[in-house]
N, C-alpha and C positions, 0 to 999 in steps of 0.2 A: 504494500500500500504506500504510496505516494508521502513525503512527510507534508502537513499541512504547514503554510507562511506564518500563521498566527501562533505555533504553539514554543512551548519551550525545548522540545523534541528541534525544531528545526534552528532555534537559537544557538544550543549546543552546538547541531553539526558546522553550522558556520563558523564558531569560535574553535573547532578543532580544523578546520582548514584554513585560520586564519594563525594558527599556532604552529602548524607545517613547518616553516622558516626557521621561529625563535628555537622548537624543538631542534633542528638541525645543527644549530650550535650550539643551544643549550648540552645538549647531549654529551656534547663530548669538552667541554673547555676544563675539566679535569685532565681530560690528556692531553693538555699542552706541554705541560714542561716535557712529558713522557714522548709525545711526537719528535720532539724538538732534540731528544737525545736520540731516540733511534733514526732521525733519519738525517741527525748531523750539525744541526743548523744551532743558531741563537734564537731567544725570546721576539727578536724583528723575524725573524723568514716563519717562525710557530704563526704568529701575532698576525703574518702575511694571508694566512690561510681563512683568517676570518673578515679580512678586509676583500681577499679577493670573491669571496660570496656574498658582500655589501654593494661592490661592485657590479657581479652578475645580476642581483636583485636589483639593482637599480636599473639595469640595462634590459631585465625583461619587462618590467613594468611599461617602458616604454608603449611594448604593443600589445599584453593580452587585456589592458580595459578598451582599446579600441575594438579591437578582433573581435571581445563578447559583445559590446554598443551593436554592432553588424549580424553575426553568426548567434548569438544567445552565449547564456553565461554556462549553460550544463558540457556541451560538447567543446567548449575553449578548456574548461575547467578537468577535463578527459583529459587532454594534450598536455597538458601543463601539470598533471600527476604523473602520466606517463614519461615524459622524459625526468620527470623527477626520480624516479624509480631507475629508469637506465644508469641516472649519472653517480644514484648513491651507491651502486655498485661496484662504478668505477674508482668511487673513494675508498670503500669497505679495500679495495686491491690496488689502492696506486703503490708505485714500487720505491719514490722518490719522491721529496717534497716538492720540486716543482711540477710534477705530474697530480699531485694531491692538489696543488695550487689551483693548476688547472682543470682538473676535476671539481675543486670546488664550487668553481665560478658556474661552470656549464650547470651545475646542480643546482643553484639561486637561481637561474633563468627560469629553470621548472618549477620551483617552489616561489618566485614572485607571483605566479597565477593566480594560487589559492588565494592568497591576503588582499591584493586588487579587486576577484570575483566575489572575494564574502563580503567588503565594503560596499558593493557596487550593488551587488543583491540585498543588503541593508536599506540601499536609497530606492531599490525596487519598490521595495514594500513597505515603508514606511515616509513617515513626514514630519520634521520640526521636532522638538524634544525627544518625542518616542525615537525619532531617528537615534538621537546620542542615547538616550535611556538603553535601548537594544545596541550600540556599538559597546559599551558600559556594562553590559550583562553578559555580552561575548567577551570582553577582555578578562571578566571576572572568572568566567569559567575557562577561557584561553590560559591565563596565570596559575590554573590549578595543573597544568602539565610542566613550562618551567621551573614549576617550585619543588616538582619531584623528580624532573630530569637530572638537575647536576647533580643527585641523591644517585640516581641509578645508573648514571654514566660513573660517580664515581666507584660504584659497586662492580659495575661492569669491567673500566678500566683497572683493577685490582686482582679480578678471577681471570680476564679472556684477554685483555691489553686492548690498545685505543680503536683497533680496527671495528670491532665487537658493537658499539656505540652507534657506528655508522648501519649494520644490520639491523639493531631496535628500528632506526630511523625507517628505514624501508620496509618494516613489519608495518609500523604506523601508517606509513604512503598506500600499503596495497589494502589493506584495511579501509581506509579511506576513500581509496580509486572503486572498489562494490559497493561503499554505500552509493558513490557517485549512482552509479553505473546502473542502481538499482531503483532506488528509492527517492532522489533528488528530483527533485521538479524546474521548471525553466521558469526562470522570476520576469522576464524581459521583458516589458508590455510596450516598448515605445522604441522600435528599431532607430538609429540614429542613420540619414543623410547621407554621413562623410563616407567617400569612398575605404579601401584599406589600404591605398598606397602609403608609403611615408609621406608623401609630397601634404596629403591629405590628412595623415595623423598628426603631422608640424602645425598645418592651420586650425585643428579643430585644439589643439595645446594655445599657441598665440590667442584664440577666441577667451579661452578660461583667462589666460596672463591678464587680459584689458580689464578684468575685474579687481580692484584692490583690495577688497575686505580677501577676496579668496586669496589675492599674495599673505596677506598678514597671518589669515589661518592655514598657510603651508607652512609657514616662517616659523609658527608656536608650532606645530606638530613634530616639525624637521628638527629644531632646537633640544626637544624634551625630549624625542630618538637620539638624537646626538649627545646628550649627557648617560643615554642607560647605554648605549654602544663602547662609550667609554669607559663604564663600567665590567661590561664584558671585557672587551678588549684587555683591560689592567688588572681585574679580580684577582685571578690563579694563578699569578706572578705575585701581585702584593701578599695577599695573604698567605700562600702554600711558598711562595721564595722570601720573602721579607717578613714576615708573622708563622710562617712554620706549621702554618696547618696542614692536617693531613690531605688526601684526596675527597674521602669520604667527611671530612670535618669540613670542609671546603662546601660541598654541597651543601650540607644544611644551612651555611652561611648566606650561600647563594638563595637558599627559597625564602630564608627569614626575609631579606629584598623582595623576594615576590610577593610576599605575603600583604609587604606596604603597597606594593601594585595592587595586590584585590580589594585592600580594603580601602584603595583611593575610588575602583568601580563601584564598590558598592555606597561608598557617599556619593557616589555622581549620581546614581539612581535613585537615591533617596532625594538626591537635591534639586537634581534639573528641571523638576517639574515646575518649583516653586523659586529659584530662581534664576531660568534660563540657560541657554549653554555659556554665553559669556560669565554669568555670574558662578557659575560651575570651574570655567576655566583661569579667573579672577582667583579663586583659592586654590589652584593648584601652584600657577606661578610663582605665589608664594613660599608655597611647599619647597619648590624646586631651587628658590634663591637659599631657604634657610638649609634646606638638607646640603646642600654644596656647599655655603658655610662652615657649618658644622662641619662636617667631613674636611675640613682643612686648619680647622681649628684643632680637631682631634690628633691628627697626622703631625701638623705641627708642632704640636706641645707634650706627642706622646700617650695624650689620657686616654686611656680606654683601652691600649693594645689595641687586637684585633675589630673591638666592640668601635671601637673611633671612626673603624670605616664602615661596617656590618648595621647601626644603630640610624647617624645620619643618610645611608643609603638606602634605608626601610624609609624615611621622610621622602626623600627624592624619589622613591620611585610611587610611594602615596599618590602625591606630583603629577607624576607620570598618567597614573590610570585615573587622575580628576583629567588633564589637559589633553591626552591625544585625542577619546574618543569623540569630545566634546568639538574638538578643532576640526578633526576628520569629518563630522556631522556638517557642520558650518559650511566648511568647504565646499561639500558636491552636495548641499540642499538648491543652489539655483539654479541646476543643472541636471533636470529630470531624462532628458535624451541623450546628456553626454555622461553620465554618472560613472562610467568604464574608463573612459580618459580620465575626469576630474580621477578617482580615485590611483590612475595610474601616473599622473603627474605628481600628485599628493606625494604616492610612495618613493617615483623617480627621487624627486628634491630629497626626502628624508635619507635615502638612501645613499646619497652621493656623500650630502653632509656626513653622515653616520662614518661611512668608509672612511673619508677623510679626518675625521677624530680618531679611528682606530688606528690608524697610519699613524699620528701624531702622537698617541699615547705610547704607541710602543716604540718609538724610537727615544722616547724622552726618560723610558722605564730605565735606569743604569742601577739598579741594587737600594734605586730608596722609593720608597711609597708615594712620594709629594707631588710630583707630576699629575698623578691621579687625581685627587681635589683641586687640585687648582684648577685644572681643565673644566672638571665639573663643577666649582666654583661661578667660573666665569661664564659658561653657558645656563647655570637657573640663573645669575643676574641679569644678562642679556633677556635671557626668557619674559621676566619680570621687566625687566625696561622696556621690551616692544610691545609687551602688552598694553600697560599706560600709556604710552607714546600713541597709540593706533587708536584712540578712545575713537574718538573721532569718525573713521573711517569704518571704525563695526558696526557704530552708529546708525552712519548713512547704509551698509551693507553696497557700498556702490562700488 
């Protein structure tokens, strides 16, 4: 039987394909340092391997929200499992790290589909608050996978070593591709126009660009990805090389963080109703200014150990799940025909950012912790500054 639009049944399966991605790396950043000895390299070429899949995601986003705006969102979202599934295989057996590298990449082209096509089928079926209340309730239950992933990647990387990590991943994929395949329904009520050439996908991107409120809410989604990216990125270096924790201690560290991600979704859904998505996304910015503080206050003065980084990055990722889903909503609400692009520009932007933080974090990583906050320091006060600054412009939504 079909899963119906309206239930919680169909909520779920969108926030597990919209988790595809994060699981992919989530999974395995316990075996970084462990990659990074067996296959030769330093914490920059390990560190390489999850920038160059921020990369591939960013570069597939490009065309699967166009492709589904045309074609529908069920049979794009086939394509886009399926080569996800070829490419984790190729990781589960790259022989070298620049072969991993480049497997990784090809494998983020597949797995950007999911996360663009669950967005996109969000703005199908809904409108205005519910919109973010339901991107809110998928992040909440999307967070319940990363927060047991580094847990079981690092359980996994300890019995079977880091290749192991990438098979869970492709259990989860094929899992996924039958419910597709089976029970999914086509949300698409309003085919889009634009041809599929590029020539085509550039002008119907340029069309979203001339809106400003929509620059501002790529700006706060890409901003708030780019401080948790840096987080991954620097985690299992700071704490397992600079704090000493184990793999498996490492994890639990990693979900306490996710944990402030679900419980920022579920203030958002308590809240949006009653005051808005901007006033939704008004308290997270803050989240994100003070948890970046704090986490550099802690590092730099020592207090807390481990806790200095672990305590203020539960606040920031708080943060996190008030401001993305609320920004993502905003974003593709004016754009009922283009809702595949909007959502694939959205991701394109956050993605470039993201990669380019995680490039940045790890070549700054030399044996101390403090690069870490500070990065994320400075991006929740940007976060928080353009939001004030853009009053204005939300206002008008023009």
């Amino acid at each position: 039987m079909p899963l119906r639009p309206d239930t919680l049944a169909m909520t779920a399966v969108l926030a597990m394909l919209t988790a595809l991605g994060p699981l992919s790396t989530d999974f395995y950043l316990p075996s970084l340092p462990e990659i990074a000895r067996v296959m030769g390299t330093d914490f920059a070429g390990a560190q390489a391997t999850l920038s160059a899949f921020l990369f591939g995601y960013a570069a597939g986003q490009i065309i699967w929200g166009p492709l589904s705006d045309r074609l529908g969102r069920r049979p794009v979202l086939m394509i886009g499992l399926g080569l996800f599934i070829a490419t984790t295989l190729a990781c589960a057996f790259a022989p070298s790290i620049e072969a991993l590298i480049g497997a990784r990449f090809a494998q983020a082209v597949g797995a950007s589909g999911p996360i663009v096509l669950g967005r996109a089928m969000v703005r199908d079926l809904y409108e205005g608050p519910r919109a973010g209340r339901e991107l809110a309730r998928m992040g909440m239950i999307m967070g319940l996978v990363p927060a047991i992933a580094p847990v079981l990647g690092g359980l996994l990387q300890n019995a079977f070593g880091w290749r192991s990590t990438f098979l869970a991943s492709l259990v989860f994929a094929l899992t996924m591709l039958a419910i597709i395949a089976t029970i999914m329904p086509e949300t698409l009520r309003q085919r889009s126009p634009d041809g599929l050439s590029l020539p085509a996908i550039f002008r119907g991107y340029r069309l979203l660009l001339r809106n400003r409120a929509y620059r501002v809410y790529v700006a706060l989604t890409s901003l708030a990805y780019a401080g948790l990216f840096a987080f991954i990125s620097g985690s299992s270096f700071v704490l397992m090389g600079v704090y000493g924790l184990s793999a498996p201690a490492y994890g639990l560290s990693f979900g306490c963080a996710v944990l402030g991600f679900i419980l920022g979704t579920i203030i958002a859904q308590r809240l949006v109703g009653r005051r808005g998505l901007d006033g939704v996304i008004g308290l997270g910015v803050v989240c994100l200014a003070a948890g970046g503080l704090a986490m550099l206050a802690g590092v730099a003065t020592g207090f807390g150990g481990p806790f200095g980084v672990i305590a203020p990055m539960a606040l920031y990722a708080c943060g996190i799940g008030l401001v993305m889903p609320q920004a993502q909503a905003s974003a593709m609400m004016p754009f009922p025909d283009r809702a595949g692009a909007a959502s694939s520009l959205t991701g394109l932007c956050q993605m470039l950012l993201a990669a380019c933080v995680g490039l940045l974090v790890g070549h700054l990583l030399k044996g101390t912790a403090l690069p870490l906050p500070i990065v994320m320091s400075v991006i929740g006060v940007a976060t928080l500054v353009l939001f004030h600054a853009s009053a204005g412009i939300r206002a008008g939504k023009a």
